[in-house]
N, C-alpha and C positions, 0 to 999 in steps of 0.2 A: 831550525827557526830560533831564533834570537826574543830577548825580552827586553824590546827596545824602547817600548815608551810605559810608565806606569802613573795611575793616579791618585793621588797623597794627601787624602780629607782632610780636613783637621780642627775640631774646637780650640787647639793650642793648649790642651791640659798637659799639666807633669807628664815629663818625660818623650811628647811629642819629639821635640823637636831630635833627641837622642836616637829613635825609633827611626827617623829623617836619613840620621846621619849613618847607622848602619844597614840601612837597608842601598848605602854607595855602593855598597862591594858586589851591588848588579849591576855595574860599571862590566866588571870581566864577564858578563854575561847577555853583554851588548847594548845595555841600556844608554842610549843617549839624550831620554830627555825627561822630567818628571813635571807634571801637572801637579801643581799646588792649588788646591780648592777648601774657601771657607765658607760656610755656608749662614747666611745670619736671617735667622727664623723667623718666620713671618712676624710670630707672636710678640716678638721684644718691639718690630716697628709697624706694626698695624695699625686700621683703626681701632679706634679708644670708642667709647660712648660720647665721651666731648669733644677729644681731641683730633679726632682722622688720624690720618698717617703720617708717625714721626721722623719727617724727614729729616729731620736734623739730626736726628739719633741714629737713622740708616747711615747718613755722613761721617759720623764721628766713630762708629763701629770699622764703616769701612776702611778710614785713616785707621785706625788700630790695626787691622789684621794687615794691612799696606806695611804698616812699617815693619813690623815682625817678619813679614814675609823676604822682605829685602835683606835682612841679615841671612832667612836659609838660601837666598838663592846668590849669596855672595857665598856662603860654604860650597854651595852645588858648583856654581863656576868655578870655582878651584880645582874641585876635582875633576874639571874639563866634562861635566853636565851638562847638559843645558834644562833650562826651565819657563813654564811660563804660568800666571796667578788668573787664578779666578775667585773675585770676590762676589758671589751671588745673593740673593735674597728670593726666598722661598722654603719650598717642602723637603729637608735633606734630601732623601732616596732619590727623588723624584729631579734633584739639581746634579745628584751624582751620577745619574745614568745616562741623562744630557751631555753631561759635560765628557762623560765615560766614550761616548758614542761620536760624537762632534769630535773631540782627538783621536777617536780612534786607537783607545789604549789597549794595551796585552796583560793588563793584572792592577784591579784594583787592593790597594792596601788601604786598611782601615782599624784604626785601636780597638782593644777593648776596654772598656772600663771594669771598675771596679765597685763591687757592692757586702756591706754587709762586713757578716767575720770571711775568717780565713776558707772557710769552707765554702764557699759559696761568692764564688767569682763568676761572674758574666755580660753575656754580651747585653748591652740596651735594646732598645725597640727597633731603634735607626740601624745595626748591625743585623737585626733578625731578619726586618724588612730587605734588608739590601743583597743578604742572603735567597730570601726566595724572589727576587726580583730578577736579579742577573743573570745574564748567560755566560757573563765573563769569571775567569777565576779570581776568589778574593782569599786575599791571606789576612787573617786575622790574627793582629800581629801586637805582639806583648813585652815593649823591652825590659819590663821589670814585674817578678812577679813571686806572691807571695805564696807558699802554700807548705803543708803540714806532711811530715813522715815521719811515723813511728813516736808519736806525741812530741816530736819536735819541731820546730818552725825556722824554715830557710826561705832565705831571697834569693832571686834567681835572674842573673843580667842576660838579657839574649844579645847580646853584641855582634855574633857569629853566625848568623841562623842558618846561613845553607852548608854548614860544615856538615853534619852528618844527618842524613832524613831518613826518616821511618814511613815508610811504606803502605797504607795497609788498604789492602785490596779485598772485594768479596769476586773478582775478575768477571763486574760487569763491565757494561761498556765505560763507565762514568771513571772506575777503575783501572781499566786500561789508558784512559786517555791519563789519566793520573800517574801513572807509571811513565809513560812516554813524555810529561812535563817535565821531570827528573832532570832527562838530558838536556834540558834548558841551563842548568846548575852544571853544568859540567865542569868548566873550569875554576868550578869553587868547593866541590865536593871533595870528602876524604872518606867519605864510606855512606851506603844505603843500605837499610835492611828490610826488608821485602815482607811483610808480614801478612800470614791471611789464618784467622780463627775461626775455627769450628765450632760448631755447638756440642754443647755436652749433652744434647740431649737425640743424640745420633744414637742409632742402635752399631753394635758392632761391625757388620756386614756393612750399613754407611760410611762409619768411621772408618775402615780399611780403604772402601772404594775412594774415601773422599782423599786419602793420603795419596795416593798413587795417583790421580789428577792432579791434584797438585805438584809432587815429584814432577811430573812431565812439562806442566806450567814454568814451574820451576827452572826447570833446564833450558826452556825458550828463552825467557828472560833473563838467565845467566848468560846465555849467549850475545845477546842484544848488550847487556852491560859491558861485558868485555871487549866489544866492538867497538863501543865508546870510551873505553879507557877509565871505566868506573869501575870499583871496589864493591861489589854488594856480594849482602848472603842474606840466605831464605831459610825464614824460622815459618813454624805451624802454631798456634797456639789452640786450647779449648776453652771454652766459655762464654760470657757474657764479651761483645768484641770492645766496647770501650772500654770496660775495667780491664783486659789485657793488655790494651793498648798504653793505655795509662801506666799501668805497672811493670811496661818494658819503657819506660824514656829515661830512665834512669840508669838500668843494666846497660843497653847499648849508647847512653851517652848523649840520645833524641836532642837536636837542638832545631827541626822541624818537624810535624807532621802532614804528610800530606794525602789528600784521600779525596775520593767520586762521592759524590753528593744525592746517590740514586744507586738504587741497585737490589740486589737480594735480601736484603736484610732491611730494605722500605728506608733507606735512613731520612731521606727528604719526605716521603711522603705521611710520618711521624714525627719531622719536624719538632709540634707544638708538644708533641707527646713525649718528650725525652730521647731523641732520637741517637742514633750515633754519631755523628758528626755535630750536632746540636751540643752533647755532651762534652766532646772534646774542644770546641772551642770554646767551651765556659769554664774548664775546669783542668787542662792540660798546662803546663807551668813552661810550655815552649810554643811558638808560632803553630798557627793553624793554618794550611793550603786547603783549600777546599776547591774540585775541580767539579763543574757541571759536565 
């Protein structure tokens, strides 16, 4: 299966359109056509106490994001894209899963923003919500981003995102399907690395059992990769699974992550509570795949 249509929100903040432009190179992974949606909030053209509803202000909003929009989809047709705009008025989530459902897309894209100092990047309300709303996959997606190593501070362009993805699986089902979205990427990958973390809080006789599961796991899905012509290796780690995960996107190069949104380790159903996936898309310095 192919990732042939995707849907592409957009407030129009810094760097949108960039984000726009590299997320083409789903061109060789069969994408033929990207939904451009803005969404303009009730709030800015509602009723007022005196005023009712500003229609005039719903018109001139909508002329703005019209003309912006006509330059990205004159980039998109170049690249032999096709596209088409929806300019709505309503409840974000609730206009995006409409519009998600009515085209019938294969992966919602959505930014994140930016809050605060360097420590403390994440996603808004509208991102949270759209996250436990959806059934479809959303990459939470970052083409510029700030963040700190070793009391130093680096920027960081994603221009590339499906070159090399990280993996990380606890091999629920949510996980499996995550792994199997991979070969979606096939023709733009240059390596996967498979990752699944253990807890340190295994007693020894766990800790063995649990290695040698995996070994076997392991070997299934090395097989599967090579069948598709894809580079991957399978690391183990211990610990806490987002701060591992974190702390390998650098060693292997991570220019995605991608992961099940449910599974062993609760990470959807601790969501609000600091979850793992929660975590990684507020605080990972490379694109989030999050697959239900």
């Amino acid at each position: 299966m192919e990732i042939k249509k995707i849907l592409f929100p957009t407030k129009f903040r810094e760097l949108a359109f960039d984000s726009l432009v590299a997320l083409t190179d789903l061109k060789r992974a069969g994408l033929e056509e990207v939904i451009l949606l803005h969404i303009i909030e009730i709030e800015k053209v509602g009723f007022t106490p005196y005023g009712g509803y500003l229609k005039e202000e719903e018109e001139r909003l909508r002329e703005i994001a019209k003309i912006r929009f006509e330059e990205w989809q004159e980039v998109l047709q170049k690249k032999d894209i096709n596209s088409k705009v929806y300019i709505e008025v309503g409840r974000p989530v609730g206009r995006m899963l409409s519009v998600a459902e009515k085209e019938k897309v294969d992966l919602i894209v959505a930014g994140r923003k930016k809050r605060g100092g360097l420590k403390r990047l994440y996603m808004g309300s509208t991102m949270l919500d759209l996250t436990r709303s959806s059934k479809l996959p959303i990459m939470v997606f970052k083409y510029m981003a700030d963040f700190e190593r070793e009391g130093e501070v680096f920027i960081r362009i994603n221009d590339r995102p499906f070159e090399r993805l990280l993996v990380a699986t606890d091999w629920s089902k949510p996980s499996e399907r995550a792994l199997e979205y991979v070969f979606k990427f096939k023709n733009l990958i240059k390596q996967v690395d498979v990752l699944h973390v253990l807890s340190n809080r295994l007693i020894k006789e766990e800790f063995e059992k649990a290695k040698i599961e995996n070994k076997e796991k392991f070997k299934v899905w090395a097989s599967k990769f090579e069948k598709e012509g894809i580079k991957a290796s399978f690391h183990v780690g211990v610990g806490k699974t987002a701060d591992e995960i974190l702390d390998r996107i650098e060693t292997h190069d991570t220019t995605m992550i991608i992961m099940g949104t449910t599974g062993k380790d609760s990470l959807w159903k601790e969501f609000w509570l600091g979850s793992v996936s929660h975590r990684l898309a507020e605080l990972a310095e490379v694109p989030v795949l999050l697959i239900s």
